[in-house]
C-alpha positions in Angstrom: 0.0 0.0 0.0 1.7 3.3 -0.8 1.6 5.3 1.8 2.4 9.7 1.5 3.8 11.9 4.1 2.6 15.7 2.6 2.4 19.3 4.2 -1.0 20.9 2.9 -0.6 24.6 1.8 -3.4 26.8 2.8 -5.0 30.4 2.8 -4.1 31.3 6.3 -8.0 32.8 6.9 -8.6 29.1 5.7 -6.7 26.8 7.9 -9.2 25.5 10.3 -11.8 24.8 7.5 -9.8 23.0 5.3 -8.7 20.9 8.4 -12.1 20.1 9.0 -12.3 18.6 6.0 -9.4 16.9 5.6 -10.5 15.0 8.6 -13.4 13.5 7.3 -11.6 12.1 4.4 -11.2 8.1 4.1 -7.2 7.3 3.5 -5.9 10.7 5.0 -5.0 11.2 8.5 -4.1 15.1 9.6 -1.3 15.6 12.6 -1.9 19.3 13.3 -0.9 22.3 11.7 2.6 23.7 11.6 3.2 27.6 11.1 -0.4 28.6 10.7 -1.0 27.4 7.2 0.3 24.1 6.9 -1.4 21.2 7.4 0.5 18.0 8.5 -0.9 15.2 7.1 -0.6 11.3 5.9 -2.5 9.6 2.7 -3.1 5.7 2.1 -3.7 4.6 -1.0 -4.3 1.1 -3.2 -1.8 2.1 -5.9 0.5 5.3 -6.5 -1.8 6.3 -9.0 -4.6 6.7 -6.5 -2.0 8.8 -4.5 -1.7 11.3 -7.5 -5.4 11.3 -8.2 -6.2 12.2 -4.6 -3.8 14.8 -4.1 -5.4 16.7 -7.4 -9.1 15.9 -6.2 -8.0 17.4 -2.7 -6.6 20.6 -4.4 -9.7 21.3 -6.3 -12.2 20.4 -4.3 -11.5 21.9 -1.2 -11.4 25.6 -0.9 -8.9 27.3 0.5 -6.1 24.2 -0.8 -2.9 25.8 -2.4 -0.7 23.2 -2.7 0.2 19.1 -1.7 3.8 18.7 -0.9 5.4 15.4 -0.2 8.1 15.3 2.4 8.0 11.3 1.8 6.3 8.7 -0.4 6.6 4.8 0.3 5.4 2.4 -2.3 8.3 -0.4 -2.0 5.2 -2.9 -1.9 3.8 -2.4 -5.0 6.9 -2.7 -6.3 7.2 -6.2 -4.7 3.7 -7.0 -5.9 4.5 -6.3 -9.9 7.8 -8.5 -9.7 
């Protein structure tokens, strides 16, 4: 299971909401906001692909979203899975 470490860029005025939100969302766990407008967060997926699709869902349909930036992506075990 590929599995994303990412800081979430927000509007500053936005921060809380888009946290909110974030928290309701099936694959992605939040771990608190660093420097007023960055989210810390974590994403599960099946494949990578489903990583890259999430991350440009999350972008556009949550207000207030600037950017997704990995610090971290671990997908060794799909690797394993296609040899």
């Amino acid at each position: 299971m590929p599995i994303a470490g990412v800081t979430i860029l927000t509007e500053r005025k936005k921060t809380m909401d888009v946290l909110n939100q974030l928290q309701s969302i099936r694959n992605l766990t939040t771990y608190g906001i660093h420097k007023e407008n960055y989210i810390v967060a974590v994403l599960e997926a099946d494949k990578s692909s489903d990583l890259e699709q999430m991350t440009e869902k999350l972008k556009e349909e949550i207000p207030g979203v600037l950017g997704i930036y990995p610090a971290y992506i671990n997908f060794e075990d799909e690797l394993k899975d296609n040899l």
